[in-house]
C-alpha positions in Angstrom: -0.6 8.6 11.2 1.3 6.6 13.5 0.7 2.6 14.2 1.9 1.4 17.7 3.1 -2.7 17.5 5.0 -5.0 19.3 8.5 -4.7 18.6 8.8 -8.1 17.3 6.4 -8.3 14.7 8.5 -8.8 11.7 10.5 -11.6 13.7 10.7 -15.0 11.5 10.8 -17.2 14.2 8.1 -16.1 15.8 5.4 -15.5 13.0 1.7 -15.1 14.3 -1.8 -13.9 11.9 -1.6 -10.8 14.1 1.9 -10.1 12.9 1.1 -10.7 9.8 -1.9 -8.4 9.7 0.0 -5.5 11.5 2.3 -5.7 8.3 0.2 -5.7 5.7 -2.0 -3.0 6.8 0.4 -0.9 7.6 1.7 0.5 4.4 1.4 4.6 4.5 1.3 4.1 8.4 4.7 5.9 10.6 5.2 2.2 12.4 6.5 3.0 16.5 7.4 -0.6 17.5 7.8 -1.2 21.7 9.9 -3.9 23.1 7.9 -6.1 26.1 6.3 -8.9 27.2 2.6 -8.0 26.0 -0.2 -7.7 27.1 1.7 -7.3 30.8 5.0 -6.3 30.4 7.0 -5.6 33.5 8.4 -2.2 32.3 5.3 0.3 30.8 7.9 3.0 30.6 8.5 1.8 26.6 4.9 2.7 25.7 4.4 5.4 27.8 7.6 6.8 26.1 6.2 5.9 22.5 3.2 7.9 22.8 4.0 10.9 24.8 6.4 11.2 21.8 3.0 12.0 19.4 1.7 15.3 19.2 -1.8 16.3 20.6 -4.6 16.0 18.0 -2.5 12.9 15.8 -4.3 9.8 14.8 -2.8 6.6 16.4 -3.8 3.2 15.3 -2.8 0.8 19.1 -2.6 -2.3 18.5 -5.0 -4.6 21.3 -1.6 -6.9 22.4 0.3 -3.8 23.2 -2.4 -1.3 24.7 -5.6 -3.4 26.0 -4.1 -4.2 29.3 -2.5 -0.8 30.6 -5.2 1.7 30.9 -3.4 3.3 33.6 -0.8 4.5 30.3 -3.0 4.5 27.3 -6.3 6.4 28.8 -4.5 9.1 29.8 -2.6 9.4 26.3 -6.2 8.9 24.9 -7.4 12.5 26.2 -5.3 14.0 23.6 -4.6 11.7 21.4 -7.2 10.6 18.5 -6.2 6.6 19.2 -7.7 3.6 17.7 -7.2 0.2 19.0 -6.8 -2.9 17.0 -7.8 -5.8 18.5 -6.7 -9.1 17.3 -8.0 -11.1 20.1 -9.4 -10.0 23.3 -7.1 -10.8 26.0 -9.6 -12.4 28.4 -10.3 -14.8 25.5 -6.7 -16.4 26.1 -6.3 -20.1 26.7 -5.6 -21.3 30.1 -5.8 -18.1 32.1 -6.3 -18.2 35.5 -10.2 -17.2 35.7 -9.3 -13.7 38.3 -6.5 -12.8 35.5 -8.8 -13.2 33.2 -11.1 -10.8 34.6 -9.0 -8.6 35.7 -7.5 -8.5 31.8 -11.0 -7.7 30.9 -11.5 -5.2 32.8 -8.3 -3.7 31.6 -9.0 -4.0 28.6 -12.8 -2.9 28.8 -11.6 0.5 30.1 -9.0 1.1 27.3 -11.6 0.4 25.0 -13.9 2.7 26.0 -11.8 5.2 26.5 -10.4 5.1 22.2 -11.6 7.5 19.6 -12.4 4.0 17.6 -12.1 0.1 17.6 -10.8 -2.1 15.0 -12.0 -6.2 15.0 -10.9 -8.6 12.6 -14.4 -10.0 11.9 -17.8 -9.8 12.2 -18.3 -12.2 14.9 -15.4 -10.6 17.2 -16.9 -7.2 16.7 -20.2 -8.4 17.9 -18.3 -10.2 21.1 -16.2 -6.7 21.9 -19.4 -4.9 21.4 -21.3 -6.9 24.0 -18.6 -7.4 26.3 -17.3 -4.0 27.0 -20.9 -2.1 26.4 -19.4 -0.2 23.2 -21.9 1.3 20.4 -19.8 0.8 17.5 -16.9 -1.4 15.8 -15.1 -1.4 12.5 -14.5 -4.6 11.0 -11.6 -5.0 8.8 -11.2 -8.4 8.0 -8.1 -9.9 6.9 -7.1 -10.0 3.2 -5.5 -13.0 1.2 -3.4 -13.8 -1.5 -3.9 -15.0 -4.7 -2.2 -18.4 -4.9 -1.9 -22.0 -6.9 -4.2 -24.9 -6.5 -2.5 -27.7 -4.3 -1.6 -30.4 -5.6 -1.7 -33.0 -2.7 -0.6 -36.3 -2.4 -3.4 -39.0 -2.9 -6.3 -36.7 -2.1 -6.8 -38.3 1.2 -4.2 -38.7 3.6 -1.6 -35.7 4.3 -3.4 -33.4 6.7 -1.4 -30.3 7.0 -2.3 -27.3 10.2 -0.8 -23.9 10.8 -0.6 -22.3 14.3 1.4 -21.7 16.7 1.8 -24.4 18.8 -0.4 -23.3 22.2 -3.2 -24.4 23.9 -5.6 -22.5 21.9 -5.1 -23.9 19.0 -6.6 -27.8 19.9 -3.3 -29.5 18.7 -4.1 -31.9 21.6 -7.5 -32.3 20.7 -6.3 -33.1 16.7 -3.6 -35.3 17.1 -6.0 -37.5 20.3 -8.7 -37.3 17.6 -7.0 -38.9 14.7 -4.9 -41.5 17.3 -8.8 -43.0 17.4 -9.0 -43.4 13.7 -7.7 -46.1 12.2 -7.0 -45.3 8.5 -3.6 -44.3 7.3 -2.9 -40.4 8.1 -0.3 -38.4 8.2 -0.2 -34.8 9.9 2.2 -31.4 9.5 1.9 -29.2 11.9 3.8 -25.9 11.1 3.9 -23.6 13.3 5.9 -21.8 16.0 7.2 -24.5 18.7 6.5 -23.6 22.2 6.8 -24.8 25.6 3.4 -26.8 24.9 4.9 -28.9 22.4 5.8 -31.3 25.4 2.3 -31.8 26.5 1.4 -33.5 22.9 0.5 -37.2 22.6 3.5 -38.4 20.6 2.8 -39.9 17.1 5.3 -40.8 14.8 2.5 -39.9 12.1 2.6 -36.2 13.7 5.8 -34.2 12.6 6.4 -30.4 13.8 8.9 -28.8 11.3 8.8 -25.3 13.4 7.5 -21.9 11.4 7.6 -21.8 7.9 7.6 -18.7 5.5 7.6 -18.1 1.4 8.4 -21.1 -0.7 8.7 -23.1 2.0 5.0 -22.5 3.2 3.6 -22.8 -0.1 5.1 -25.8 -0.2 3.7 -27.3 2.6 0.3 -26.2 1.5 0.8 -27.3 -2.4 1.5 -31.0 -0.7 -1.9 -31.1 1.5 -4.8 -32.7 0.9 -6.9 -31.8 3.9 -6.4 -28.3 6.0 -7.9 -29.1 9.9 -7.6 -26.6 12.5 -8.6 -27.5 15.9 -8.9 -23.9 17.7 -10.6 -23.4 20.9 -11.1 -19.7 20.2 -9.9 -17.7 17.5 -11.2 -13.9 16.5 -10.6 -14.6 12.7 -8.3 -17.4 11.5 -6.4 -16.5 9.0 -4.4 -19.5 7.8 -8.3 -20.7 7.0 -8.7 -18.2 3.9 -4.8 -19.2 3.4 -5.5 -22.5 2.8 -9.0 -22.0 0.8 -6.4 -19.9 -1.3 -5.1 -22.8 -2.0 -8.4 -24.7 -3.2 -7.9 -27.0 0.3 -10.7 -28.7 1.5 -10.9 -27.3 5.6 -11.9 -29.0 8.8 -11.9 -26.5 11.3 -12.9 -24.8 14.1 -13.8 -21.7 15.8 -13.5 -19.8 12.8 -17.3 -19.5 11.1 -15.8 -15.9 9.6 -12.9 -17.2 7.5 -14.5 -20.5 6.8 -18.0 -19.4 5.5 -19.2 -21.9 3.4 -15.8 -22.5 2.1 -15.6 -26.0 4.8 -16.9 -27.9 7.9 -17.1 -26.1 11.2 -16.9 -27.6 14.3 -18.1 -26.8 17.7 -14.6 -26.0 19.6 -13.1 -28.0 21.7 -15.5 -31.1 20.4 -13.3 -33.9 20.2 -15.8 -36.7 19.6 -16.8 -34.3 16.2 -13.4 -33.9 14.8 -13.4 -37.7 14.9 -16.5 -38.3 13.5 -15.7 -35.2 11.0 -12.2 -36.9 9.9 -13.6 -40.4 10.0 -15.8 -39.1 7.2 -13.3 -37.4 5.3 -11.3 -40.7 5.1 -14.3 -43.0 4.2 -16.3 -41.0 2.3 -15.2 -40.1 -1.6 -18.4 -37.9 -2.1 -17.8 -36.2 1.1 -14.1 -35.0 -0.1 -15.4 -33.8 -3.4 -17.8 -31.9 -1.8 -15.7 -30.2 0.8 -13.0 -29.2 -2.3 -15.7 -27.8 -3.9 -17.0 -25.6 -1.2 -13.3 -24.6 -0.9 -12.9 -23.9 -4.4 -16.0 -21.8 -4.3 -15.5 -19.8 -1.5 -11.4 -19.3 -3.0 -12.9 -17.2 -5.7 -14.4 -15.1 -3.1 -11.8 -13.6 -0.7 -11.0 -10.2 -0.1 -7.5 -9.7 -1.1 -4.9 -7.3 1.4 -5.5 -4.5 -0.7 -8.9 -4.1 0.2 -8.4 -4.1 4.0 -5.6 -2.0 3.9 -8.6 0.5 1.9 -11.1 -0.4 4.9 -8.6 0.1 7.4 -7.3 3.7 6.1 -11.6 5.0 5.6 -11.8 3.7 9.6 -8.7 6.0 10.5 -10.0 8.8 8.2 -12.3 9.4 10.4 -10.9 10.4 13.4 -8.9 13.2 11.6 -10.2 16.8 12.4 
């Protein structure tokens, strides 16, 4: 079986949950990377090339970034081809899209869709959202797996607030860094992550530091020395540096990501700044309030799937479409 990515999905500098999740599904899987700006690359001939190069009848996995907005190469390829498409976030769901490209990356995307043998979501509640948005009967959830990891250790228990994402406009660091600016107790915040060209739209705190992607020892790290995990996401199909951080044992403020979170923290409505204040406000005043929100975290921690168990769920979904 072969799996159809983005060519730079092992890249270090530019590490993203999808990434991540391509590569640790994908053991067993014949991996066919394609160069391009995805989801609209200039030059489709890369893709087109990629699967007229599989035999008729052969189960390909596609994953959303790379197929979802060309149906014009994929539907056609989907006629003989037993594909399923892997959708890490639905491309209309984008922040800051122009509301006609976002449509009309919908609709692309709705078309592709309909036309696989099967299609993969990363949770419950994104399967339910593709479902209802595209008018499809069925789709697999495979949810992301963690692993196993140390307790942090923190600093004081209180003030070293630590977020991972990319650094874009759907991940709220304007909103976090605006809402803590109105609290007045000592904080300090780590954002690691990615920097892109929305770094330079930030409020500028010299409490806020942005020490680019981190990997390995060096992300461990940065989680080991937390004491609060808050992700300020105005859309998000999973979240995966949530169950990262539960991992962990972190306490989690967070948003947009009921699936990850479960019971493990405090969810808040996206995009809700005046929350994430009152939310942080609380964390910082309020001992019983902190225990509570390392407990949940410690609970739901024992809990998790781990990556060997989606890789299983993933491989029983792509069973399937073999004759």
């Amino acid at each position: 079986m072969r799996f159809v990515l983005p060519a730079d999905v092992a890249d270090p500098g530019s590490p993203s949950g999808g990434n991540v999740y391509d590569l640790r599904v994908s053991a067993g899987l014949d991996l066919l990377t394609v160069a391009g700006d995805w989801p609209r690359p200039s030059d489709t001939s890369a893709l087109e090339q990629t699967l007229a190069s599989v035999p008729d009848g052969e189960v390909v996995l596609l994953d959303g970034l790379v197929g979802c907005g060309l149906p014009e190469v994929v539907v056609p390829h989907a006629r003989r081809l037993k594909i399923a498409v892997l959708v890490h976030l639905p491309l209309a769901d984008e922040t800051g899209l122009d509301p006609a490209v976002a449509a009309f990356l919908n609709e692309k995307e709705g078309q592709v869709l309909r036309a696989a043998s099967a299609v993969v979501a990363t949770s419950p509640t994104a399967a339910r959202d593709i479902r209802a948005r595209h008018g499809l009967g069925h789709v697999h959830v495979v949810v992301p797996g963690t692993d196993p990891a140390p307790l942090a250790r923190g600093t004081d228990g209180v003030h070293h607030l630590l977020c991972v994402a990319s650094i874009t406009p759907r991940k709220g660091h304007d909103l976090l860094v605006r809402a803590l600016r109105r609290i007045e107790r000592d904080w300090r915040l780590t954002c690691v992550g990615p920097h892109r060209p929305f770094l330079r739209e930030l409020p500028r705190d010299d409490r806020v530091s942005f020490p680019g992607p981190l990997a390995g020892e060096a992300l461990t790290s940065a989680y080991a020395s937390a004491d609060l995990f808050v992700l300020a996401s105005r859309a998000e199909t999973y979240g995966m540096v949530v169950t990262e951080a539960l991992a962990h044992g972190l306490p989690v403020i967070a948003s947009a990501v009921p699936d990850a979170l479960g019971d493990g923290g405090l969810l808040i409505p996206a995009g809700d700044e005046n929350a994430f204040v009152a939310a942080l406000t609380r964390w910082f005043e309020d001992q019983d309030f902190r225990s509570e929100l390392r407990s949940k975290a410690i609970a739901r921690r024992a809990s998790l799937s781990t990556w060997d168990e989606s890789t299983e769920d993933l491989r029983r979904v792509l069973a399937t479409l073999r004759p």
